[in-house]
N, C-alpha and C positions, 0 to 999 in steps of 0.2 A: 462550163458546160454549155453548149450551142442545142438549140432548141429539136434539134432534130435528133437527138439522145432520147429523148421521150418518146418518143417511136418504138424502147427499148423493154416501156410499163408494160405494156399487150403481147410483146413476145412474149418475154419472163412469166408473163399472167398463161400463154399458152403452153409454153416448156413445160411448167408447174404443172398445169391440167393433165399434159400428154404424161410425167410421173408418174402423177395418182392414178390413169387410166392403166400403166404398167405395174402397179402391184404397191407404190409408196404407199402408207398409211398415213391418214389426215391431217394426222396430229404433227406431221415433219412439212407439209405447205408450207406455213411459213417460213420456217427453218429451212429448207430445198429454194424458195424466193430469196434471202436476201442471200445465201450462199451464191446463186445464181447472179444474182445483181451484182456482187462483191467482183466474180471471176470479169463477169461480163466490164467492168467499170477499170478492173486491171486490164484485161489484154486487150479492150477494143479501143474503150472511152484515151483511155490516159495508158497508153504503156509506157510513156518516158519519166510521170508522175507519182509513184506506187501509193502514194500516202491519198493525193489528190482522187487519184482514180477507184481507188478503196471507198472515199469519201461520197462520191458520186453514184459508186455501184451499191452501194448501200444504202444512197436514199432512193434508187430507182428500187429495187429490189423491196424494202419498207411503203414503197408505194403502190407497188403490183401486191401485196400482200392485203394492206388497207381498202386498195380498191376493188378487188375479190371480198376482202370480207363485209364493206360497204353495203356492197349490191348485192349480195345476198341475204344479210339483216334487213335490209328496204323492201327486196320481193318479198321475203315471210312473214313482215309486217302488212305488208298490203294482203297477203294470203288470208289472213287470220280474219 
């Protein structure tokens, strides 16, 4: 994976948002990210790879997931 793939955490983290803002319900975020990250990791990252690119889109996808739910346990802690 070349570094400029992570550029891919913040889409995925928006894609997900613009979802929920269309009717998903919360509870499928995570689940709609690494799906997301999965598709995104097969047909951009690695399409000549399937296993590799599986591998990849799934931690990008596990990451935009973590990092949404990060920063929002950290604002509501500081809220409190």
């Amino acid at each position: 994976m070349q570094i400029y793939n992570i550029t891919m955490v913040p889409f995925i983290m928006g894609v997900v948002e613009l979802l929920k803002m269309l009717g998903l319900p919360k509870k499928f975020a995570a689940l709609a990210s690494v799906v997301l990250g999965a598709v995104i990791g097969i047909v951009y990252i690695n399409p000549n790879d399937i296993l590799q690119g599986l591998l990849i889109g799934l931690s990008l996808g596990l990451s935009a997931s973590g990092l949404y739910s990060g920063t929002k346990n950290t604002i509501e802690a500081f809220n409190k």
